[in-house]
C-alpha positions as CSV (number, residue, x, y, z in Angstrom):
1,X,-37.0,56.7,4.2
2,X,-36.4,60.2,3.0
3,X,-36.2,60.2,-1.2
4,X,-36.0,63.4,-2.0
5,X,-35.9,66.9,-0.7
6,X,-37.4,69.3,-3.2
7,X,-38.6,72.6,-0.9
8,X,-37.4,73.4,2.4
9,X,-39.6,76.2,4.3
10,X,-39.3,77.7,7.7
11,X,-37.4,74.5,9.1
12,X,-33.9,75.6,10.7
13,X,-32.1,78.2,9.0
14,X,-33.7,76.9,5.4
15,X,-36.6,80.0,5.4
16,X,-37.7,79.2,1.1
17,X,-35.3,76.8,-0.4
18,X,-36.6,74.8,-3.8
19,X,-34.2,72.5,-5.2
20,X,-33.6,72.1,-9.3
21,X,-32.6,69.3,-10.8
22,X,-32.3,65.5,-10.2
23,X,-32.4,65.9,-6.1
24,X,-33.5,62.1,-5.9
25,X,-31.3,61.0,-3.0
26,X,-28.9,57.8,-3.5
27,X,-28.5,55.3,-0.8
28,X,-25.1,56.9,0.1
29,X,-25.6,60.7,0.3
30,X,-23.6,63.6,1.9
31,X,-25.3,66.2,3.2
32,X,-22.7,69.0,3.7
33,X,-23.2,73.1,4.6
34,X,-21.2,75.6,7.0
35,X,-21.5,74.9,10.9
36,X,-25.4,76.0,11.9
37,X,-26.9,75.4,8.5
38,X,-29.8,73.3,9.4
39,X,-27.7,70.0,8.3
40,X,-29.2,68.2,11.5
41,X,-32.8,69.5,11.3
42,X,-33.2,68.3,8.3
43,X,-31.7,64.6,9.1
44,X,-34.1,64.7,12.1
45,X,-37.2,65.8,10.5
């Protein structure tokens, strides 16, 4: 099971993203972004 996503690179439309903060995912998370953002790439992955 996925815990945490701290640096997304070169997967979907997520070229160098680094996360700040707690980014320790909860077991009831929502994952939400514009239409084509990568949202099911990264579920998938």
């Amino acid at each position: 099971m996925i815990t945490k996503i701290e640096k997304l690179k070169n997967i979907g439309n997520f070229e160098d993203y680094t996360a700040s903060g707690d980014v320790t995912l909860k077991p009831f998370c929502i994952v939400y972004a514009e239409n084509g953002a990568g949202k099911t790439t990264i579920v998938y992955r």
